[in-house]
N, C-alpha and C positions, 0 to 999 in steps of 0.2 A: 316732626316730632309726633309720636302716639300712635301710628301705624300700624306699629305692632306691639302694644301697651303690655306691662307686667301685670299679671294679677289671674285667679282662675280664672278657666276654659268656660264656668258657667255665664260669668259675671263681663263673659267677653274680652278677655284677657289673653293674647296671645302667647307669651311666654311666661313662666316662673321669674322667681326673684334673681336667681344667678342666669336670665337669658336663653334658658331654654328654652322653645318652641315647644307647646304642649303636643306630643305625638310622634314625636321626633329625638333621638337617640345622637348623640355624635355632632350637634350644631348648636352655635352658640350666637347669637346676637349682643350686639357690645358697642350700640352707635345709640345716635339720639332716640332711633325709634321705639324704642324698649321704656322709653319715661314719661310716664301715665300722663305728662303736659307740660307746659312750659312752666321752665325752674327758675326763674326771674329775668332778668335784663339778660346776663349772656350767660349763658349754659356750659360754657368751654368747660371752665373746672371741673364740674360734676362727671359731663358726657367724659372727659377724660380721666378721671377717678372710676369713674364704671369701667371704662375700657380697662382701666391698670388690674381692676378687680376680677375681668373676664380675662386678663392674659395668665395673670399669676394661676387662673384655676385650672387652665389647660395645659398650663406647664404642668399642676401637678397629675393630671390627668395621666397626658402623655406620660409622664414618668412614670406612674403605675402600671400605665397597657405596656414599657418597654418592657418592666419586669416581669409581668405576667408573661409577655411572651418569651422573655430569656427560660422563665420555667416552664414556661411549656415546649419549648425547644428542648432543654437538657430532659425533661421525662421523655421527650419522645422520640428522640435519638439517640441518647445516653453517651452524649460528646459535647467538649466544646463550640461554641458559635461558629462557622465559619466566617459568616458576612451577618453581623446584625440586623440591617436594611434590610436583606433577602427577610428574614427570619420575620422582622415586623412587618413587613409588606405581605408577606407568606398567609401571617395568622391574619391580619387585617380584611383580606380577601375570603378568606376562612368564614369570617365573621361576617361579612356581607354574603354571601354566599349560603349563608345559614348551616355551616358543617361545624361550627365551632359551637 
């Protein structure tokens, strides 16, 4: 536990409150190490209410980047999808790649 503690980057904090790693874009942390110490005698509940908390966000996450990239598909081809996968893989690579 604390390894990689919640709270500012000044204060020695490796992640934000929703497990983001200060610095870092696209990762999420969502295990015991993200909780500033020990939560009493067993931790299960919490670390897996955090977890529930960090899945639910990247669902919504991902849902948003699908849509982004369905629109950015149809402006940029002015057609339906063929393969969606292609198309999110396509832009995702984009995005790393720094053209997006």
């Amino acid at each position: 536990m604390a390894s990689c503690r919640m709270g500012p980057a000044a204060l020695g904090g490796v992640c934000d409150a929703q497990g983001r790693p200060h610095g870092f874009t696209n990762l999420r942390l969502c295990d015991a190490s993200v909780l500033p110490g020990a939560t009493g005698v067993s931790p299960q509940e919490t670390i897996m209410g955090f977890s529930h908390l960090e899945g639910v966000a990247v669902l919504r996450d991902s849902a948003e980047q699908v849509a982004d990239a369905e629109r950015r598909y149809a402006e940029r081809y002015r057609q339906p999808r063929e393969n969606p996968d292609r198309v999110v893989i396509e832009i995702a690579v984009e995005r790393v790649l720094g053209r997006a």
